[in-house]
N, C-alpha and C positions, 0 to 999 in steps of 0.2 A: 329549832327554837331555842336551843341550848346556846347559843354561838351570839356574838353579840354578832350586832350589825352597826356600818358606819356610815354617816350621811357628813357630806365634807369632810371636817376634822372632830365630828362629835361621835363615839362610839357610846352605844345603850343595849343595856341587856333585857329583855325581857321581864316587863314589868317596873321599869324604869323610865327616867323623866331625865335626859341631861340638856345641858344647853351649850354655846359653843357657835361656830361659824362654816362658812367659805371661805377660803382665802379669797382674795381678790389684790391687785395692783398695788405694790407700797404708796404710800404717800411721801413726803419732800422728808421728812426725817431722817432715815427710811424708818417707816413703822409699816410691818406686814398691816393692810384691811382687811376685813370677814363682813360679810353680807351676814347679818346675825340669823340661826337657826336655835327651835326651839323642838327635840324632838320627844315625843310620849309613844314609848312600848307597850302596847301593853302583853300582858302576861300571857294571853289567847292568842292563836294565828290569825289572821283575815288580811285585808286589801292594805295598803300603803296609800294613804291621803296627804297629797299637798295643801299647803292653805297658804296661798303668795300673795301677801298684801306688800300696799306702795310700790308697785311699778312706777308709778307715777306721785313725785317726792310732792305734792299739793293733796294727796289724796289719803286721810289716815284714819279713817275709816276700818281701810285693814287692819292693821296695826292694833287699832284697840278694840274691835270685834273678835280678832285673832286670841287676843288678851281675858275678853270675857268668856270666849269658849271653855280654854284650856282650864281657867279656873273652876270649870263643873266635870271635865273628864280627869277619873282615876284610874292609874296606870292600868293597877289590879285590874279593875275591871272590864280594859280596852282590849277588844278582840282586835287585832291587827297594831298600822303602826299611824299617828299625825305625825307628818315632818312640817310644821309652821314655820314660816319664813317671814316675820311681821313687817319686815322693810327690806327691798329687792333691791331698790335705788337708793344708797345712804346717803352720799353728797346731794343726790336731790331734795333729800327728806330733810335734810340739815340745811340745805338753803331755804325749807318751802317752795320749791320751784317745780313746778313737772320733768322737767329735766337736769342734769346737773350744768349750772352755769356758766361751770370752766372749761365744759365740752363743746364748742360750738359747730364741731362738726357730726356729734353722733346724739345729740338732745334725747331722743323719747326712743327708751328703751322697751317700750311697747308698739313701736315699730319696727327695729331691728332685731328682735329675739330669732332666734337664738346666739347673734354676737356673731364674734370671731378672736381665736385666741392671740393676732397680730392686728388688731383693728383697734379704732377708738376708745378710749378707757371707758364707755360708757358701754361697747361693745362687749369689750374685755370683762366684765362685771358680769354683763350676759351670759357672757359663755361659760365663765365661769359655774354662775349658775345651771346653768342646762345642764353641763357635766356631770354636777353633782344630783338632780335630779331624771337625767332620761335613762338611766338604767333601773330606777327603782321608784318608779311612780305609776297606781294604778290608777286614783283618781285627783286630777288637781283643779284647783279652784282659787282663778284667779281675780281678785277684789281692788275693785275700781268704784270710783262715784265721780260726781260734777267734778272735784277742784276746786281752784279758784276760781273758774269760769262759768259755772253752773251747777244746779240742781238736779241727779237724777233720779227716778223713783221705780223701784223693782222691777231692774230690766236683766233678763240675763241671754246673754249669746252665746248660743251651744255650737260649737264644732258640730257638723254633719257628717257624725257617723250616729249608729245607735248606741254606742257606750256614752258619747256624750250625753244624746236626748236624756238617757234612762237617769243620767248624773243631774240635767235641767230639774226634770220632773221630782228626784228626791229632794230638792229644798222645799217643797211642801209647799204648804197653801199660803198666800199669800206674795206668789209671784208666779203671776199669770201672761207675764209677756216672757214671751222665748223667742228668739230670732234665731235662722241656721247664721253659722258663719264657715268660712272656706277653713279646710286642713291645709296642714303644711305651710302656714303663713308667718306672717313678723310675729308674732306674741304667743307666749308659755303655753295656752290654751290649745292655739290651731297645731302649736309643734308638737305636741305630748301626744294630739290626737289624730298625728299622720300615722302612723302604723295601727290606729285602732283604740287605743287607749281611752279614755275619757277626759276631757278639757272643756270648760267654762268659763266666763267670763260673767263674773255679776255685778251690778250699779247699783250702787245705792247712798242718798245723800249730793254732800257740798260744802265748801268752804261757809256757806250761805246756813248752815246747821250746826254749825259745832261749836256750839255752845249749850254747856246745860243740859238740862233735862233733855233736849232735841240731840245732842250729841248720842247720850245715852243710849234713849230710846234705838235709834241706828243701828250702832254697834249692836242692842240684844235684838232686833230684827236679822241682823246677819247673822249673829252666832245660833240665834233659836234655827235658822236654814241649814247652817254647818252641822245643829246638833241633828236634825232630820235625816241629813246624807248621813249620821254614823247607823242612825237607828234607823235606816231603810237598810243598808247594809251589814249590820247584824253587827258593827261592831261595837254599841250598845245595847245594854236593853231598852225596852220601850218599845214603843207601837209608835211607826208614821203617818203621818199625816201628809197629804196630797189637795191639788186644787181640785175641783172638779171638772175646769177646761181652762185650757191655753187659747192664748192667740201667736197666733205665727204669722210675719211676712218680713216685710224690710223697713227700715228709716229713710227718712228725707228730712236733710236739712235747712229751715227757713228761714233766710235771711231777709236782713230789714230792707224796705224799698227806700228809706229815707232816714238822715243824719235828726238825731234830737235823742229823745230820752223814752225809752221802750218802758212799756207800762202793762204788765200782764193782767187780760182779765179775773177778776176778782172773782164769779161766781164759773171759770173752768177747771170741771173736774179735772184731775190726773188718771189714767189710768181706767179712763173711761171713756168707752164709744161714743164721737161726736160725728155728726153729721156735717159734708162739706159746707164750706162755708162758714162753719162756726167763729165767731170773733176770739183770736188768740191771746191781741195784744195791741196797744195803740201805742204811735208815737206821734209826741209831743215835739214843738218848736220850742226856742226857751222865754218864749211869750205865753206860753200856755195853749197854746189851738194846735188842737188834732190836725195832723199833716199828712197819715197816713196810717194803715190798719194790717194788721198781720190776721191772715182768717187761715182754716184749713183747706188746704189746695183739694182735698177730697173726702170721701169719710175715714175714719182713723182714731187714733187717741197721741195725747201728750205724755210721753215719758221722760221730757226734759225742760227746762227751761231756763235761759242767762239767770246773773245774778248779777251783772252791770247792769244799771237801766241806761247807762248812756251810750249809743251806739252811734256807729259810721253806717253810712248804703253800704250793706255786703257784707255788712255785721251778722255773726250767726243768733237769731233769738232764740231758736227754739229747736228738738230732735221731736218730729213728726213721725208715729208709726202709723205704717199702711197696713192695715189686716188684712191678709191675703184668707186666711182659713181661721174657723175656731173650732178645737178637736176636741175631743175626750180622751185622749191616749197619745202619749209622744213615741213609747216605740212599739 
C-alpha cells in the first residue's frame, strides 16, 4: 500500500486522485493520443474497479455518470482503487459517431475488443486499452445506452461466470433485467471475464434523452448503481441495496414489416411484463393509414426502442426481452 501504483502513464499513491491517460497512436502532427484516464486511490486496500464509458463515440451517458460518481467519492475514504476511463473511443466521441469515421475498416470498437497491437487504429486504441487494464482489474463496468439510434432502459449483460452475476446484482434495485452473455468475446466485459474476473455491460438512455433534466436524471441513475457496486464491496461505507428479483433470458430483435414512420405505443410500459401479442408500435404511410403493427412475438417486456420514427422493411424498431426465468438470487 506504500508503493504507488500505475495505470497507463498515471502513477497515484494511496489516497490520491491523478488523472492522465493511455497512450494510444500519434495523430498527423505527430501529437502522442491518450484515451484519457481518471484514477482514485483510495487510502484502504480493496478491489480495483473499472468504469469504461463511450465505447461507442454516440453514447455519453458514460462520460458524465462517470463524472457524477467521482464527484461524491473521497480518496481518504476509498477502500481500494476506481480506474474511470470516461471516453474509450475519442475520435468517435469527437465525431459523435459510434465509431470513428476515419476507420472504415475497424468501426465498433465494442466488437473488436480486445484490438491488436498491428491492426486498425481503432483496433490499436483497443488494445491499447486492454493492456493497460487486464493485469489490474477486479471489477469492470462497461456503459453503453441507445446512441443515436435508440432508447434503452436498465438493462445489463452479465458475462457468465459468477463473479460477473454477483457484479449484476450489486447495482441495486432498480435494474431488474440481467441477460448472461458469453466470455472471451469482442468487448471489455466478456474479455476481463474469461479467466474469471467480473465484467458487465449496462444500458441505459439515448441520444433521444439528453437533454436537461432527463440527461441528469440518467447519469445519477448510473452513478447511484456504481455507487451501490462500491458499497456492496466495502469500498464505501453505507448499506446496499438490491432488487428483490431479476429477469433473465435473451433479446430479440423487431424489425418493421413495412417502410413509413414507426409510432410506439403510447400507453407500453418499459420494463414490464407483457403478454404476446401486445401492440408495440404502428406504422404509418405518409398519408396517415396504418399500414402495419409491430406487437410482441411472445410474452416478454421492452427494454428498447428506435428513436427515428421513420423506418425501411428490416428496420430494427425495437430490442424485445424474452424472459426465460425470474429469481431471487443471481449467484
Amino acid at each position: 500500500m506504500t508503493q504507488a501504483m500505475k495505470f497507463g502513464n498515471v502513477s497515484v499513491m494511496p489516497g490520491e486522485t491523478a488523472r492522465g491517460g493511455i497512450p494510444v497512436n500519434p495523430d498527423m502532427f505527430p501529437r502522442e493520443r491518450e484515451i484519457p484516464l481518471i484514477v482514485v486511490r483510495g487510502a484502504g486496500d480493496g478491489p480495483v474497479l473499472w468504469l469504461n464509458g463511450a465505447t461507442h463515440g454516440d453514447e455519453p451517458e458514460g462520460p458524465f455518470s462517470i463524472f457524477r460518481t467521482l464527484e461524491q467519492v473521497d480518496a481518504q475514504q476509498l477502500r481500494g482503487t476506481i480506474v474511470a476511463v470516461p471516453v474509450m473511443n475519442v475520435p468517435a466521441f469527437t465525431a459523435g459517431t459510434r465509431g470513428d469515421p476515419l476507420d472504415g475498416f475497424a468501426y465498433d470498437m465494442n466488437r473488436l475488443y480486445p484490438g491488436k497491437p498491428d491492426g486498425y487504429p481503432t483496433e490499436r486504441g483497443a488494445y491499447a486499452h486492454w493492456l493497460a487494464m487486464k493485469d489490474c482489474c477486479d471489477l469492470q463496468i462497461n456503459i453503453h445506452s441507445g446512441g443515436e439510434h435508440s432508447y434503452l432502459a436498465h438493462m445489463i449483460f452479465a458475462s457468465d461466470n459468477p463473479a460477473s452475476m454477483e457484479l449484476a446484482a450489486a447495482m441495486g434495485s432498480g435494474w431488474p433485467l440481467v441477460f448472461r452473455s458469453g466470455t472471451g468475446g469482442a468487448n471489455p466485459s466478456s474479455a476481463i471475464a474469461a479467466d474469471g474476473r467480473a465484467g458487465i455491460t449496462v444500458e441505459l438512455g439515448g441520444n433521444c434523452r439528453t437533454l436537461g433534466a432527463d440527461f441528469h436524471g440518467i447519469a445519477n441513475d448510473l452513478a447511484e448503481g456504481y455507487l451501490n457496486v462500491l458499497r456492496h464491496y466495502d469500498m464505501i461505507d453505507g448499506e446496499a441495496s438490491y432488487e428483490g428479483r431479476w429477469h433473465t433470458g435473451y433479446q430479440i430483435p423487431l424489425l418493421a414489416p413495412a417502410t413509413g414512420m414507426f409510432v410506439g405505443n403510447p400507453e407500453l410500459p418499459f420494463e414490464t411484463l407483457v403478454p404476446a401479442g401486445t401492440l408495440i408500435g404502428s406504422i404509418y404511410d405518409l398519408y396517415g393509414d396504418v399500414i402495419a403493427t409491430v406487437n410482441a412475438p411472445q410474452d416478454g417486456l421492452i427494454f428498447g426502442m428506435r428513436s427515428r420514427p421513420s423506418v425501411l422493411e428490416g428496420h430494427w424498431c425495437c430490442f424485445f426481452g424474452v424472459v426465460e426465468e425470474t429469481v431471487t438470487s443471481l449467484t
